[in-house]
N, C-alpha and C positions, 0 to 999 in steps of 0.2 A: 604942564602940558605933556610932558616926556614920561611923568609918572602914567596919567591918564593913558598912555600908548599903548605904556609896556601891561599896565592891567586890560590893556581892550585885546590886544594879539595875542595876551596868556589865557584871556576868557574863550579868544577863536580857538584856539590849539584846545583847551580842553574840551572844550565841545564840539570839537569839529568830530564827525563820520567817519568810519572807513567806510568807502565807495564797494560793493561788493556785486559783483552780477553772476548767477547763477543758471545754466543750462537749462533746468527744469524745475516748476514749481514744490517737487518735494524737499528740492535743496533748499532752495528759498526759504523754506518753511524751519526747517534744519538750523541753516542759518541763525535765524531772525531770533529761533531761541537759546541761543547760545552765545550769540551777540547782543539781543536787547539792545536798549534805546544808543549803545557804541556804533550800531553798522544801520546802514542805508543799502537796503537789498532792492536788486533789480532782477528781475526774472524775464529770460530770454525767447522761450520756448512760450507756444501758446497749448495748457495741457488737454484744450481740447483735437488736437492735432495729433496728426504721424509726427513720434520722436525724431523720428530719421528722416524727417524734410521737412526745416524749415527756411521757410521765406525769407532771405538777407536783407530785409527791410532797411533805408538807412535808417531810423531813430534804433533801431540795433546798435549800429556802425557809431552813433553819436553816443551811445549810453558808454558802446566797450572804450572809447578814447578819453574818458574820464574817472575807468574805476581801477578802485589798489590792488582789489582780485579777484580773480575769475577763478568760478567754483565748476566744473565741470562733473558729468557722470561719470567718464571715462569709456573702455572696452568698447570704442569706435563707433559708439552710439550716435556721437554726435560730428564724424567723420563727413559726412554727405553736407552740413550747412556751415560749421563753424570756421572751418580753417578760410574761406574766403573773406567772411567777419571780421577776423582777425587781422586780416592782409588790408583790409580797408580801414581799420580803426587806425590802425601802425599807432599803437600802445607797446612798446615794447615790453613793458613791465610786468606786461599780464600773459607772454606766450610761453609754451609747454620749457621744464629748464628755469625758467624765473621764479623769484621771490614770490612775485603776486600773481601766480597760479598753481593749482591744487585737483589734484585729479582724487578721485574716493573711491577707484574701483580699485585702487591698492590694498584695501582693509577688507574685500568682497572676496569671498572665497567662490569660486568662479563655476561655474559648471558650466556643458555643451561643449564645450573645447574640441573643435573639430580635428580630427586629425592628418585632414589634406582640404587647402581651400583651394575651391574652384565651382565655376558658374553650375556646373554638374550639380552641385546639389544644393543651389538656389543660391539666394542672398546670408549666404553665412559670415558670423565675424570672427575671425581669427582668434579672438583673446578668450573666446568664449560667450553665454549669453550676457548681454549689455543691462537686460531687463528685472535687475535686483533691486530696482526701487519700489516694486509693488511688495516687497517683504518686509514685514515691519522689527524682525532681528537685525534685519541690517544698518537704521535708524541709530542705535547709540554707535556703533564703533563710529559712523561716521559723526556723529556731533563730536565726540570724543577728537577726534582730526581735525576737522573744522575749528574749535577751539585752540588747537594748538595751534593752530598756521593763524589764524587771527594771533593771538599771543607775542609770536613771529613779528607781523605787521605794524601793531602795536602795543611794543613791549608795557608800554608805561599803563597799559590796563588789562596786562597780563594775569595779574589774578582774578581780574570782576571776570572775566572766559571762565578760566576755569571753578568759581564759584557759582557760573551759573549754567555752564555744564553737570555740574555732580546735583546739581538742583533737577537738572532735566531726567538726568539719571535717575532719580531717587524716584520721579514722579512718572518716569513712562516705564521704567522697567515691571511697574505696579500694574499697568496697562495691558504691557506684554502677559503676562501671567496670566489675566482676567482672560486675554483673548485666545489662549493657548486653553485652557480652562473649557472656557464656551466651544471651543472646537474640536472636541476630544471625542462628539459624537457622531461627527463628520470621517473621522480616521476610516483608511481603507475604501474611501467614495471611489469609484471610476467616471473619468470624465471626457470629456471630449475639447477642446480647445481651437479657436478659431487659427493662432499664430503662437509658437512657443512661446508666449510674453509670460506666465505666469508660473514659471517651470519653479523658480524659486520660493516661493509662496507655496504651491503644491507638494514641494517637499518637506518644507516647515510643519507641514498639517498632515504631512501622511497621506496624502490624495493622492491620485495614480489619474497620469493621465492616457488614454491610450489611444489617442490620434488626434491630428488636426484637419480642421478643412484645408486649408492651404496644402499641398502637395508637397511642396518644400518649400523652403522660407521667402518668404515676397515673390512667391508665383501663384497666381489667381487659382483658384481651386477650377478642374475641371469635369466634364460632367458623369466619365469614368471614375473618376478618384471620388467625388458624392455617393457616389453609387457603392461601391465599395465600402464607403466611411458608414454609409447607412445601413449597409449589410451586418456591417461587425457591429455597429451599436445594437442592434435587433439580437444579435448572440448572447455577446453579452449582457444586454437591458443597460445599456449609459440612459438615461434619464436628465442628464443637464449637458447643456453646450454654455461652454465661455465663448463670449462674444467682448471685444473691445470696441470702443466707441468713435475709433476711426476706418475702419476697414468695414467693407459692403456687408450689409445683413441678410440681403434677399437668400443668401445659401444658405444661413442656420435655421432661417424662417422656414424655410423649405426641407430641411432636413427634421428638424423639429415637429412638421406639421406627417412625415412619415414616420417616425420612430415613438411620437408622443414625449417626448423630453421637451422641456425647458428649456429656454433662453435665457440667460443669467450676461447681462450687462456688467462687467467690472470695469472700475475705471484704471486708468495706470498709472494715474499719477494726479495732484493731490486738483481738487477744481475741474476735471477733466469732465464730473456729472454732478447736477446741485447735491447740496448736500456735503458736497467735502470737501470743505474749504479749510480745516484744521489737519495736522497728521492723525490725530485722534478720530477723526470721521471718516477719514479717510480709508484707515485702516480697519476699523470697523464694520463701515460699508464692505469692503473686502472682503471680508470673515461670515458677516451676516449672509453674501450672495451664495457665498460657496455651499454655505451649509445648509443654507433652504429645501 
């Protein structure tokens, strides 16, 4: 009987999970390849949603009081819904300082970095922009990270991480190429942008962006600054507007409908519009909008 025990608690322990919940669906995705059938990934964020407000649902509050780690974006992206989360899961294990949390905006090399915050010039974040997950360079250093703190967690399948990070390696950095490749005749676009979200992407590809409808960051575009925006796309000939899938269309539609450009849909993150439910599609879709 005492044998039978000790094989049933050594079978749990080997196949038990780490419990991991993730901010946003691209981590998740991240995750899930570099952890394989070892992690149980919960994604917190709904990626058809504003990044920066979400709903503290409790089945949130119930998922964060049970996992080993909390994978975050970082650069105060997730500043506005998380820290109350946290306060109500009372996990200790998983807040900023612990074992079992992991911020990945430490391996982002940062741009926007403002150099005085204040309401003056809109919704800025101090660390810089938050919105390096729609770049798909950014992708390995974080698995590469992510593997190592799982590692961390648990030591005893510390190499199957890192054997199946260098797997991930091997096969998206072949991806990267393909899509750096296909976008090479896109270099030098000028473009227009609804909210700096795609600052980072745009400079991977050499796209130039030269204004946004927003005025400044999370302030409603108004009907001066349209006017304006419309003026200078008419000079120059901008031809595409970035539109993201949370924030109002009725002003690209209508800027678009004076200028003759395009409305180009990107998502921001992986699920956010069908079709991109892999990081591979995702990023894809990305590259294919841009360059249309």
């Amino acid at each position: 009987m005492k044998i039978l025990l000790l094989i049933l608690l050594t079978a749990i322990t080997l196949f038990a999970q780490v419990r991991v919940a993730t901010t946003y669906a691209y981590l998740g995705k991240i995750t899930q390849r570099v952890g394989g059938d070892l992690v149980k990934v919960d994604v917190l964020a709904n990626p058809k949603l504003d990044p920066h407000f979400i709903t503290p649902k409790p089945s949130l509050i119930a998922k964060l009081r049970r996992e080993d780690l909390l994978i975050i974006n970082g650069a105060q992206l997730e500043i506005g819904w998380l820290p109350p989360l946290l306060n109500s899961a009372n996990n200790a294990n998983i807040h900023s300082g612990q074992k079992g949390f992991l911020d990945v905006s430490g391996v982002v090399n940062m741009t926007d970095k403002p150099s005085s915050v204040s309401r003056t010039f809109g919704d800025v974040h101090p660390d810089g922009n938050p919105h390096f997950g729609v770049d798909v360079n950014v992708v390995l250093p974080i698995a590469q990270l992510i593997s190592m703190k799982l590692a961390l967690i648990d030591p005893q399948n510390a190499d199957t991480y890192k054997a199946n990070y260098t797997n991930f390696q091997n096969d998206f950095s072949k991806f990267i190429q393909e899509l750096k490749h296909k976008m090479l005749s896109c270099k030098n676009r000028e473009i227009v942008q609804y909210h700096k979200l795609f600052n980072y992407v745009l400079k991977s590809y050499d796209i130039k962006s030269i204004g946004t409808i927003e005025p400044l960051p999370g302030i409603s575009p108004s009907s001066k600054h349209t006017i304006e925006l419309i003026s200078k796309m008419k000079k120059a000939e901008i031809k595409t507007i970035l539109q993201d899938v949370y924030h109002e269309k009725r002003t690209a539609k209508f800027i678009a409908s004076k200028t003759g450009a395009r409305v180009a849909i990107i998502p921001h993150d992986v699920g956010a519009v069908d079709g991109t439910d892999s990081l591979e599609s995702f990023y894809a879709l990305i590259a294919k909008r841009l360059c249309q």
